[in-house]
C-alpha positions as a Markdown table, in Angstrom:
| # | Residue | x | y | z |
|---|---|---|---|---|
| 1 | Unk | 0.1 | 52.8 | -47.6 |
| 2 | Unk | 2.9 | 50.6 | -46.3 |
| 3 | Unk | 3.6 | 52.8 | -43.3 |
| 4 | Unk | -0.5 | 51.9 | -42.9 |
| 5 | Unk | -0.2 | 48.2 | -43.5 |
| 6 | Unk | 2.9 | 48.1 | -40.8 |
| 7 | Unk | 0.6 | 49.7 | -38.2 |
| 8 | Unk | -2.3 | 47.5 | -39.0 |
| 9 | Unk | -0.1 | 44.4 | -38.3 |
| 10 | Unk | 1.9 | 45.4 | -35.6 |
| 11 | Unk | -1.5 | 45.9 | -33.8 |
| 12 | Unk | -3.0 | 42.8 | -35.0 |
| 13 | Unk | 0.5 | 40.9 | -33.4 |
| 14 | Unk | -0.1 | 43.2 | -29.9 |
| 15 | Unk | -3.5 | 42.4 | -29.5 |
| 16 | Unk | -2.8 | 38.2 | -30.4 |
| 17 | Unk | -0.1 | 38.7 | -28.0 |
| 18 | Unk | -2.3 | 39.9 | -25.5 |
| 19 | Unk | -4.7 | 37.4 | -25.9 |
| 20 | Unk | -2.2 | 34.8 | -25.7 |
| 21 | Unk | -1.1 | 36.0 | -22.1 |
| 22 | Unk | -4.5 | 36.3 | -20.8 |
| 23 | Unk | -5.2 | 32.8 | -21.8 |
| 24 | Unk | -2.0 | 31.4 | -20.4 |
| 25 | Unk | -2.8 | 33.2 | -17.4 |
| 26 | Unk | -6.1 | 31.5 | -17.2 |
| 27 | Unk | -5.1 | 28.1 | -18.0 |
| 28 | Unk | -2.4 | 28.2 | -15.2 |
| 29 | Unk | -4.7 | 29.2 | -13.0 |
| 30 | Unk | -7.2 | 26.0 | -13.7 |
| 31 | Unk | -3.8 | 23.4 | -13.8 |
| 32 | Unk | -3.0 | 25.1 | -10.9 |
| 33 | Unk | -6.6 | 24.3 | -9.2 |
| 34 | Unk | -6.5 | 20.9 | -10.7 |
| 35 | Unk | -3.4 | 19.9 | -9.3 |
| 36 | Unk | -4.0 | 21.1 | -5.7 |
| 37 | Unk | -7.6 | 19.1 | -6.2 |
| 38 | Unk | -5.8 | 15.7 | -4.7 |
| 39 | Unk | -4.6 | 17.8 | -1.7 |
| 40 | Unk | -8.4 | 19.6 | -1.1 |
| 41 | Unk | -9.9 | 15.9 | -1.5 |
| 42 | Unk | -7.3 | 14.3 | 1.4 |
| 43 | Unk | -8.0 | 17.1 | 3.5 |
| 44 | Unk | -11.4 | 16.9 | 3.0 |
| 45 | Unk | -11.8 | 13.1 | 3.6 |
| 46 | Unk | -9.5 | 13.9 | 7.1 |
| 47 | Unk | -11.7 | 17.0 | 7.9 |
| 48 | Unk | -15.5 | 14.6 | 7.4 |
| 49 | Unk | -13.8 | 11.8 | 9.0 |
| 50 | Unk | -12.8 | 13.3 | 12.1 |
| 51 | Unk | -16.3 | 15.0 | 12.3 |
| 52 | Unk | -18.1 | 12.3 | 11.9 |
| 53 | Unk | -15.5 | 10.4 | 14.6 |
| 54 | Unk | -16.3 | 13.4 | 17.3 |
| 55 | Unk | -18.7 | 12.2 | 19.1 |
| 56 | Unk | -16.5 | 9.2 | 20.5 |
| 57 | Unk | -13.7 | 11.4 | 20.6 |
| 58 | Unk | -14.8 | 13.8 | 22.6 |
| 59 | Unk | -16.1 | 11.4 | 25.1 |
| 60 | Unk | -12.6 | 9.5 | 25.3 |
| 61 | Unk | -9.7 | 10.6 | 23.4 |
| 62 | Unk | -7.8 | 8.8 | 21.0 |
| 63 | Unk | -5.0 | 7.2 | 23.5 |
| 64 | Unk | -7.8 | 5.6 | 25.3 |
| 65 | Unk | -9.4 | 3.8 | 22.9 |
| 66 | Unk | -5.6 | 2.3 | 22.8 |
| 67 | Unk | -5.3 | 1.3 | 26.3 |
| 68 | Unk | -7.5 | -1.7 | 26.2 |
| 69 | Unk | -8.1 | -4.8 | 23.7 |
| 70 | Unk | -11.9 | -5.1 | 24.4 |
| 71 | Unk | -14.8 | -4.7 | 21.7 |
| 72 | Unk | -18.3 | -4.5 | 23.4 |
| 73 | Unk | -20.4 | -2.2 | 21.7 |
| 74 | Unk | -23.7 | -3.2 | 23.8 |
| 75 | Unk | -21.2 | -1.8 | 26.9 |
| 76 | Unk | -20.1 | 1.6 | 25.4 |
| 77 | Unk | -16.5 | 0.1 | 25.1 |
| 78 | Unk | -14.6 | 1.1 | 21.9 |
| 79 | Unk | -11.2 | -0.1 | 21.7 |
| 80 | Unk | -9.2 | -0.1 | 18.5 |
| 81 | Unk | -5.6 | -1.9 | 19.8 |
| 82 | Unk | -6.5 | -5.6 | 18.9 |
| 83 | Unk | -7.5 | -4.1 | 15.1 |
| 84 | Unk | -4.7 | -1.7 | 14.9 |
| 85 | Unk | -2.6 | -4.8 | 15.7 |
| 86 | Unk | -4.0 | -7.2 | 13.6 |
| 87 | Unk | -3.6 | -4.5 | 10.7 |
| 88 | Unk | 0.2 | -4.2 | 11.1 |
| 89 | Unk | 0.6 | -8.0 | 11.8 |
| 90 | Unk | -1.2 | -9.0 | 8.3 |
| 91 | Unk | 0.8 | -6.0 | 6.7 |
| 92 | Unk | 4.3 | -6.7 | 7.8 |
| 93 | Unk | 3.6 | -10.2 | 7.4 |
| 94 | Unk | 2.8 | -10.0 | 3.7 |
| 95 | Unk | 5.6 | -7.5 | 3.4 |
| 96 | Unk | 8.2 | -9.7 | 4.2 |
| 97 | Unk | 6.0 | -13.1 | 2.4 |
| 98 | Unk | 6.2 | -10.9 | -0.8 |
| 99 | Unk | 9.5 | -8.4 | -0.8 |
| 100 | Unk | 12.4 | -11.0 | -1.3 |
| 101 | Unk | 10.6 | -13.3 | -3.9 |
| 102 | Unk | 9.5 | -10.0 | -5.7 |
| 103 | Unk | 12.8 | -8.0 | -5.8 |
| 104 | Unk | 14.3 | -11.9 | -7.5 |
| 105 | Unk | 11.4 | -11.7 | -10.5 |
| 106 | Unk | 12.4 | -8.0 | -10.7 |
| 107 | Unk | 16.0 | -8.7 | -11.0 |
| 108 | Unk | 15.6 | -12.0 | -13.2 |
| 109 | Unk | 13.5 | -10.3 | -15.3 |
| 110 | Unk | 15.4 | -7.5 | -15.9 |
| 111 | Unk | 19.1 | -8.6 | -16.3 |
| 112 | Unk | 18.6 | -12.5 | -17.2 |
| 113 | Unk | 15.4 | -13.1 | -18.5 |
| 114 | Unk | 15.0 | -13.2 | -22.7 |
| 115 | Unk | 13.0 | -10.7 | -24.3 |
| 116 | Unk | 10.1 | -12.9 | -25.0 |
| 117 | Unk | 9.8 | -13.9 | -21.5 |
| 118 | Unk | 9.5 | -10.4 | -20.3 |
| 119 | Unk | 6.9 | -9.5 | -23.0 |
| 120 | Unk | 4.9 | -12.7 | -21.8 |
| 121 | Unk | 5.2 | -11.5 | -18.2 |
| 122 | Unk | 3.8 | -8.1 | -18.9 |
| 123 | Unk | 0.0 | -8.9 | -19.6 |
| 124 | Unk | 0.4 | -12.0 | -17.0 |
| 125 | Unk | 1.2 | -8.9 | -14.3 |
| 126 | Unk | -1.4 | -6.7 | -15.5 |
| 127 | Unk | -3.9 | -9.4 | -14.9 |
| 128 | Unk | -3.2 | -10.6 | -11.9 |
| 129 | Unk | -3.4 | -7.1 | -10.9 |
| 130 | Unk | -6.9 | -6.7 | -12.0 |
| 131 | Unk | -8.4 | -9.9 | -10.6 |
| 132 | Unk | -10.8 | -8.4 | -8.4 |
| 133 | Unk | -9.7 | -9.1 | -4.4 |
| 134 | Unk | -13.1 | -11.0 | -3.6 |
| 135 | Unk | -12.0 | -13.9 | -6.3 |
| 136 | Unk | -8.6 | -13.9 | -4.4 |
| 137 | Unk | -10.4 | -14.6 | -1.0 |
| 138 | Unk | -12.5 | -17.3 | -2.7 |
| 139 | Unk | -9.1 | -19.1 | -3.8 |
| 140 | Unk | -7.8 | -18.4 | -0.2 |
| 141 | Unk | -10.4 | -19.9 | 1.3 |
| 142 | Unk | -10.1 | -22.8 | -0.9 |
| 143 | Unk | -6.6 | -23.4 | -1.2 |
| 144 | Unk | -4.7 | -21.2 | 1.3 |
| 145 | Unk | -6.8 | -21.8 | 4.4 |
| 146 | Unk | -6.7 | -25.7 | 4.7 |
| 147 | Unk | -2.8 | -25.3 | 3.8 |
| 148 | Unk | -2.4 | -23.1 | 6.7 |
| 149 | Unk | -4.7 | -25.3 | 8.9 |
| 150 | Unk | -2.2 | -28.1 | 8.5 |
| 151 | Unk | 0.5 | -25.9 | 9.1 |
| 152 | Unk | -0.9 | -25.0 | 12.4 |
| 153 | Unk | -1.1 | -28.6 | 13.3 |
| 154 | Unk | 2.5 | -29.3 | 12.4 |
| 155 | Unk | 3.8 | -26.1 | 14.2 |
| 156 | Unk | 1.8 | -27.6 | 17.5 |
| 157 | Unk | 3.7 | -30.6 | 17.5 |
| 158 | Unk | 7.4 | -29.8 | 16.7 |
| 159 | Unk | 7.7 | -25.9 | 16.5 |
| 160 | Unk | 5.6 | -24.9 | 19.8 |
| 161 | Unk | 8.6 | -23.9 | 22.1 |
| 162 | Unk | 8.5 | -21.1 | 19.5 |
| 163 | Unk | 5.5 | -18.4 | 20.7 |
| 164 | Unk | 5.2 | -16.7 | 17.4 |
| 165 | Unk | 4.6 | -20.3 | 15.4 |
| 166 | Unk | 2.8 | -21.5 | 18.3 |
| 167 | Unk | -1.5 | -21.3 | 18.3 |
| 168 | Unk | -4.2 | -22.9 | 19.7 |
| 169 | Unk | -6.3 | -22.0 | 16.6 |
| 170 | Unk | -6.8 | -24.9 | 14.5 |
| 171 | Unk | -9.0 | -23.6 | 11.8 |
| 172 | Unk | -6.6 | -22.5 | 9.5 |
| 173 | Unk | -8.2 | -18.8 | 9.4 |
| 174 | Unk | -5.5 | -16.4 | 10.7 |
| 175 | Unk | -2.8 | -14.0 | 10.3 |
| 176 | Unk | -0.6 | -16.2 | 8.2 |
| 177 | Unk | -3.6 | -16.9 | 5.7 |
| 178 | Unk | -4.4 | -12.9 | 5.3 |
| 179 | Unk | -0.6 | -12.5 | 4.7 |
| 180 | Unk | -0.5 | -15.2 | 2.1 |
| 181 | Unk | -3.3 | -13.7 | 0.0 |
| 182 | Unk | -2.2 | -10.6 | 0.4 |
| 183 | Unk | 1.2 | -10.9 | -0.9 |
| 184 | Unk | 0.2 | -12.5 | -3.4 |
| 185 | Unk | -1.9 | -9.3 | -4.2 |
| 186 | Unk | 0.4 | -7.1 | -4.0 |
| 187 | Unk | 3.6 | -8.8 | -5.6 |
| 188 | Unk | 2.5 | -7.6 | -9.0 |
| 189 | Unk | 2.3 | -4.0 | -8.1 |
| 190 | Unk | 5.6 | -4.7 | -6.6 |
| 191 | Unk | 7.2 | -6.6 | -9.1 |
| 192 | Unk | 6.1 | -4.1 | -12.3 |
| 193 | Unk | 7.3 | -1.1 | -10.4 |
| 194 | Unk | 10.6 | -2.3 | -9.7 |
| 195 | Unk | 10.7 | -3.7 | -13.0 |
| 196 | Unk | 10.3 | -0.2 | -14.6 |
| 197 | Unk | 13.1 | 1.0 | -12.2 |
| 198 | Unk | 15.8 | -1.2 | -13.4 |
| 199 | Unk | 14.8 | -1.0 | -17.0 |
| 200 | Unk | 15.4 | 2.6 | -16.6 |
| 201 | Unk | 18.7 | 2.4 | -15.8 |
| 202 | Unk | 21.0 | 3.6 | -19.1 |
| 203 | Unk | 23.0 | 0.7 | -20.7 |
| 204 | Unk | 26.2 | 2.6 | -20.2 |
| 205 | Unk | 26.1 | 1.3 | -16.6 |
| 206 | Unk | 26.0 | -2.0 | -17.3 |
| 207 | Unk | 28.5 | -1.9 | -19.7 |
| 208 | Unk | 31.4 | 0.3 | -18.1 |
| 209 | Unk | 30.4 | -2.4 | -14.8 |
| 210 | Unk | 31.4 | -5.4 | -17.5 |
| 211 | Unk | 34.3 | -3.6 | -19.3 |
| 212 | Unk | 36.4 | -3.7 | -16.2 |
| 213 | Unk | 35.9 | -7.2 | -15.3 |
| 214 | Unk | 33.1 | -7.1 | -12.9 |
| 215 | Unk | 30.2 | -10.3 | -13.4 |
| 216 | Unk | 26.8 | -10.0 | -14.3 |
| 217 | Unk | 25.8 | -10.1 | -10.5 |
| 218 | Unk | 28.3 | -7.9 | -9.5 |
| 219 | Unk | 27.1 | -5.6 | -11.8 |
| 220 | Unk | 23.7 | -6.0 | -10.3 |
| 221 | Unk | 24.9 | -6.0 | -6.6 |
| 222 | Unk | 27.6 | -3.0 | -6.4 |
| 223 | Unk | 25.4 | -1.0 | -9.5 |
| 224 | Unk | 22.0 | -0.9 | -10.2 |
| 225 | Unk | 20.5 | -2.2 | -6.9 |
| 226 | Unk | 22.4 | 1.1 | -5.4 |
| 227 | Unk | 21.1 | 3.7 | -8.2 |
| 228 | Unk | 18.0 | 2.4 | -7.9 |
| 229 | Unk | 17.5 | 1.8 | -4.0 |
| 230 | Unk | 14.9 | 5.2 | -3.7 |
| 231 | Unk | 12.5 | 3.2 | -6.6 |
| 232 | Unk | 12.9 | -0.4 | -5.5 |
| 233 | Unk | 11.6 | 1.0 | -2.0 |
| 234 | Unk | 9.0 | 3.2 | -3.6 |
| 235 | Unk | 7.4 | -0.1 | -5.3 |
| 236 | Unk | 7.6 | -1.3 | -2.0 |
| 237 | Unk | 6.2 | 1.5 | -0.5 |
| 238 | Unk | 3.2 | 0.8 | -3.2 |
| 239 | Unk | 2.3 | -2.3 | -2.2 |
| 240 | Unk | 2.6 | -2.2 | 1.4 |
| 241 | Unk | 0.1 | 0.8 | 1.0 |
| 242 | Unk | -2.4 | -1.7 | -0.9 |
| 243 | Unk | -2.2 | -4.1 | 1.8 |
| 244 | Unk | -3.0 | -1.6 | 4.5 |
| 245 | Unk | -6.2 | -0.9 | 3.0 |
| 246 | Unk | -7.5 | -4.1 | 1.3 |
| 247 | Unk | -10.8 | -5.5 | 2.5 |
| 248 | Unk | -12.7 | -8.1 | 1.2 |
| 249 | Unk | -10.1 | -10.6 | 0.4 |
| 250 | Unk | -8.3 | -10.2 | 4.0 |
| 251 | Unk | -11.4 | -10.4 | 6.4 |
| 252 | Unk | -13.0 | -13.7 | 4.3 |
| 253 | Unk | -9.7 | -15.7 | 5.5 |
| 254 | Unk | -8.0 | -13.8 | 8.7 |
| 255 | Unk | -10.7 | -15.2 | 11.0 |
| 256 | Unk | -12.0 | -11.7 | 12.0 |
| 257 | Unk | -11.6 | -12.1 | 15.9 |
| 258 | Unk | -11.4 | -8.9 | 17.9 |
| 259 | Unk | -8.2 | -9.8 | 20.1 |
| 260 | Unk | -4.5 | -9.1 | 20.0 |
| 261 | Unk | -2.8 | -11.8 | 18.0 |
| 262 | Unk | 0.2 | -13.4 | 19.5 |
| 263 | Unk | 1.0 | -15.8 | 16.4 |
| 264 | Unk | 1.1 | -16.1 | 12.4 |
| 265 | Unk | -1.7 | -18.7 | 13.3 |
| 266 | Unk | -3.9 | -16.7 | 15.3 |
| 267 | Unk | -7.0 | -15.1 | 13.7 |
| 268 | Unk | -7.0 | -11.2 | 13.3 |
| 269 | Unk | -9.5 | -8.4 | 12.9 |
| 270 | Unk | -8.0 | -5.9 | 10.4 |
| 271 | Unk | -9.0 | -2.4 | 10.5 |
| 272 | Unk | -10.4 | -2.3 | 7.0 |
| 273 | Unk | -12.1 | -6.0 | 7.9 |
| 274 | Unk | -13.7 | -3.9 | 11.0 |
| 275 | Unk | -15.3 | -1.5 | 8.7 |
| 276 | Unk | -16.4 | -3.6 | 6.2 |
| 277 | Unk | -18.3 | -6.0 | 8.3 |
| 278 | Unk | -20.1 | -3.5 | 10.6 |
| 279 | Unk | -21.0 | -0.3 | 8.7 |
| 280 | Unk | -24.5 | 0.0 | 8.5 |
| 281 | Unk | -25.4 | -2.7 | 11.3 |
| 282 | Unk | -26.4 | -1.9 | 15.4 |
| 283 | Unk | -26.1 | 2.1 | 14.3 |
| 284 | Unk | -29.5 | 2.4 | 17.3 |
| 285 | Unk | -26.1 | 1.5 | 19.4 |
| 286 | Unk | -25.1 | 4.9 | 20.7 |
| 287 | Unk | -21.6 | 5.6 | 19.8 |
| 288 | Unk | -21.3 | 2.9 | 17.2 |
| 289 | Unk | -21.5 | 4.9 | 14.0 |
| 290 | Unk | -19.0 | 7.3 | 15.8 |
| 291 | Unk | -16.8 | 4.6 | 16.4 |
| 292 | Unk | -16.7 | 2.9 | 13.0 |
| 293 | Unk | -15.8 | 6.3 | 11.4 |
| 294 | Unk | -12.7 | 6.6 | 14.3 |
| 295 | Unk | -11.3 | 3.4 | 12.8 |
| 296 | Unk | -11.9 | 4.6 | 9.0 |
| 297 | Unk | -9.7 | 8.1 | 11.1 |
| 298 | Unk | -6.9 | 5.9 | 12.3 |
| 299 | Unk | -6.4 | 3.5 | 9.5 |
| 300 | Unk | -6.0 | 7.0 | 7.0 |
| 301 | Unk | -4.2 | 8.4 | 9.7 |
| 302 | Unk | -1.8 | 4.7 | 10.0 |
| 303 | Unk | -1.5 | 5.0 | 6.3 |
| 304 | Unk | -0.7 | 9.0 | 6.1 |
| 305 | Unk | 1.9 | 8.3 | 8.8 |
| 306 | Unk | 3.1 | 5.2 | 6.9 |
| 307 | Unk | 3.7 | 7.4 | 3.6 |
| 308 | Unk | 5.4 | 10.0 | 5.5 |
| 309 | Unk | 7.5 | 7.6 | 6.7 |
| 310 | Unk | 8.1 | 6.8 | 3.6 |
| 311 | Unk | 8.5 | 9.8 | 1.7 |
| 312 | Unk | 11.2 | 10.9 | 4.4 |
| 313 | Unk | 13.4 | 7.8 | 4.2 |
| 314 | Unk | 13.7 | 8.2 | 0.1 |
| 315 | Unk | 14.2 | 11.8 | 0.3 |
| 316 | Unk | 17.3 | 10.3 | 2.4 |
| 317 | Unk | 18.3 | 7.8 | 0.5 |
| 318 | Unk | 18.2 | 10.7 | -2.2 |
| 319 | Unk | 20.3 | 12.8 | -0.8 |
| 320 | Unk | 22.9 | 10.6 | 0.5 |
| 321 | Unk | 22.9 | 9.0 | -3.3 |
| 322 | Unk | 23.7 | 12.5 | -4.6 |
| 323 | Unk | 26.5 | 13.1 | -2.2 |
């Protein structure tokens, strides 16, 4: 009877054993379809995009519609330089508006700032985060634009031996205002990433920096900004990312004017402003639907490179960190 029992149990075990390894097998099989899901959906988005983009592109190729700044639909002339242009001027712009302030909060809130003031700052960050972009281009409209407008007039009169801080735009619309909006959109992202870096940091740093004499800055200069270079340029990474593809707030102040910027106070026409403004209109224009979806192609493809970039450059920083 026991000899029975034994038998009866050690089957019972092989068969939940069994079942146990077919269901493991199955469930690693669906992570294993849900995690290469993001990949299948980027590829897909590149795969319609360029489709839909074919038509232009296979009547001029890609490095053609760079070798011109001029926008005449009517004409049959698509040319994407004086957007791609104005995309990387209001991106670097607000890059380097919004980096330096942002890595100060990040460090002032981490090492100096008392506990009640980094709880406060927590919600404020998440909700300047979720003000939606269209309320930030009201208030930039508002408050940024006649700022930057006398700006401009001040940089005419004492600052114009200086091209780059030298325009003939006086209506306060341009690169500078899309940067300033912008930054300010992105500095949270920014600042609660980095943030989170430095927090993570073990207290034993800090302290063994302290014990042997070293100041509270020195702490921060020769110690944690060096372990944490790869995420400080990750959260950077984040936001410049945001401001390559924000929309709505950028094109209601940037002035939305289809030539190459040579100043902060020129007006700019943004990629994502490009789209935004002219899907849906003129498509009896041959071409034009074509060439809308070309610049939703090279903005992905500006971004993809841009996050390569990226991606490269902390796998570096990486590396050299564990050497």
């Amino acid at each position: 009877m026991a000899s029975w029992l034994l038998l009866l149990h050690s089957k019972n075990r092989a068969n939940y054993y069994k079942r146990r390894r077919i269901i493991d097998k199955y469930l690693r099989r669906c992570l294993y379809m849900l995690t290469a899901l993001p990949v299948i959906l980027a590829m897909a988005l590149l795969l319609t995009l360029l489709v839909r983009s074919w038509p232009l592109l296979s009547v001029k190729p890609l490095w053609q519609l760079f070798s011109d700044q001029a926008w005449l639909p009517t004409q049959g002339q698509f040319n994407f330089l004086p957007f791609i242009t104005g995309t990387l001027w209001v991106t670097i712009t607000a890059l380097i508006i919004a980096v330096p302030p942002c890595l100060l909060v990040i460090i002032y809130l981490s090492e100096y700032a008392h506990w009640a003031t980094r709880e406060m700052m927590k919600p404020v960050l998440d909700l300047l985060a979720a003000i939606p972009s269209v309320v930030y281009g009201v208030w930039g409209v508002i408050a940024i634009v006649p700022w930057v407008k006398e700006l401009t007039l001040f940089s005419q009169n004492y600052l114009g031996f200086i091209p780059i801080l030298s325009s003939k735009n006086p209506t306060g619309f341009s690169i500078l205002a899309g940067s300033i909006v912008l930054a300010i959109m992105i500095g949270p992202y920014i600042i609660a990433m980095g943030f989170e870096v430095l927090s993570a940091v073990p207290a034993g740093y800090r302290e063994a920096s302290l014990s042997v004499g070293a100041t509270r800055w020195e702490t921060i200069k020769y110690v944690l900004i060096p372990k944490t270079t790869s995420g400080i340029i990750a959260a950077i990474v984040m936001g410049a990312s945001r401001a390559l593809g924000e929309t709505m707030a950028v094109l209601m102040v940037v002035g939305n004017v289809a030539r190459i910027p040579a100043s902060i106070f020129d007006p700019a026409y943004p990629l994502p402003a490009l789209i935004a403004n002219n899907f849906g209109e003129m498509l009896s224009i041959p071409l034009y639907d074509s060439a809308l979806m070309t610049a939703a192609f090279i903005l992905l493809i500006l971004v993809l490179i841009f996050n390569i970039f990226a991606s490269l450059m902390l796998r570096r920083i990486i590396q050299r960190e564990k050497s």
